[in-house]
N, C-alpha and C positions, 0 to 999 in steps of 0.2 A: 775945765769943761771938756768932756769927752766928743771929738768930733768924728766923725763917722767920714772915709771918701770912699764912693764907686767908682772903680774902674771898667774898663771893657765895654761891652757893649756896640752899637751902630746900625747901618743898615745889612741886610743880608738877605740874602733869595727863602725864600718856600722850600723849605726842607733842609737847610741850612742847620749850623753849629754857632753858638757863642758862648763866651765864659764872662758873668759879670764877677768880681774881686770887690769883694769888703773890707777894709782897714782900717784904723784908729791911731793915729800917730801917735806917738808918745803912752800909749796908756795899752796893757793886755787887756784882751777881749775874754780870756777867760772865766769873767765871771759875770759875761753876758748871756745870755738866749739871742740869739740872731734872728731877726725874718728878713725873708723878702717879701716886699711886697711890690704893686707894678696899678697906677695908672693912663688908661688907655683916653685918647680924648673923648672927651663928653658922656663919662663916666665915672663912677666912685672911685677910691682907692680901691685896692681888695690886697688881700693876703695870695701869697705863692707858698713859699714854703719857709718850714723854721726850724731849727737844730737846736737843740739841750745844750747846754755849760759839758758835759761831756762828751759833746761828738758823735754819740750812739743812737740818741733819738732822735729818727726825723718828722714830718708832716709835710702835706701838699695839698694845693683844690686839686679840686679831682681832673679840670680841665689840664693839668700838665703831669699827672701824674703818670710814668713809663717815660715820660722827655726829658723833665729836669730830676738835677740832681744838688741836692745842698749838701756841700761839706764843710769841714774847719780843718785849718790846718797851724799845728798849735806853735809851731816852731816858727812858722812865718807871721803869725798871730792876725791869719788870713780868714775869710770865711768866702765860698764860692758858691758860684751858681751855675754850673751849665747848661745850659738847652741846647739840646738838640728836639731831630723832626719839626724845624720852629714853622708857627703859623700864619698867616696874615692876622690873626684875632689873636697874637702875642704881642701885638705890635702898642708898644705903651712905654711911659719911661719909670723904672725899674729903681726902687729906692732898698738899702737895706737899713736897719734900726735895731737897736738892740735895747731889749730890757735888762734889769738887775735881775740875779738870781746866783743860787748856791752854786762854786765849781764845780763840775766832778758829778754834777745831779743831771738825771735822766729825764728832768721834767722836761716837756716842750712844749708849750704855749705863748703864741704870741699875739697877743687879743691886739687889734688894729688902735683902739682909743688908752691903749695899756703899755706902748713901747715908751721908754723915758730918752731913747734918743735915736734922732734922723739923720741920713745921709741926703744931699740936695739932689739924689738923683740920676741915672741915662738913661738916655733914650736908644729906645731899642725898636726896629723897624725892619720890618719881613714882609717883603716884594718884592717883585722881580722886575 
């Protein structure tokens, strides 16, 4: 069973920098689609962003979009997140998951009730 860990993450000032790291031990991620996604308390989950099985296509809500950035990095068989310009209203703890899909495909879709597997999650907090 493919298990998903987040790394990075914590607290950090208003205007701040952090990099969350997706990993799967034992198993390559290449023939996942990655999201992020991020619940904030006493609210839904929601989508961040999510990367194609090839690295090329990305997506974002539009509240982060110019801040973060999703990538993969196939050698490390990593998937990342950075934020920068971070918000008080980013402040939520940050899960990635990944769906089945073809390698090497440019699709990117990561429908929130359509991931086949979770990561437990960091918490990410912007205050000062």
């Amino acid at each position: 069973q493919l298990q998903l860990v987040e790394s990075g993450g914590g607290l950090v000032q208003p205007g701040g920098s952090l990099r969350l790291s997706c990993i799967a031990p034992g198993y390559k991620l290449d023939g996942y689609v990655i999201g992020w996604f991020r619940q904030a308390p006493g609210k839904e989950r929601e989508g961040v962003s999510c990367i194609s099985t090839s690295g090329i296509s990305t997506n974002y809500t539009d509240a982060v979009k110019g801040r973060f950035t999703i990538s993969r990095d196939f050698a490390k068989n990593t998937v990342y997140l950075q934020m920068n310009s971070l918000k008080s209203e980013d402040t939520a703890v940050y899960y990635c998951a990944a769906r089945r899909a073809s390698v090497r495909s440019n699709y990117v879709l990561c429908p929130l009730n359509g991931m086949d597997y979770w990561g437990e999650g960091r918490p990410v907090t912007v205050s000062s």
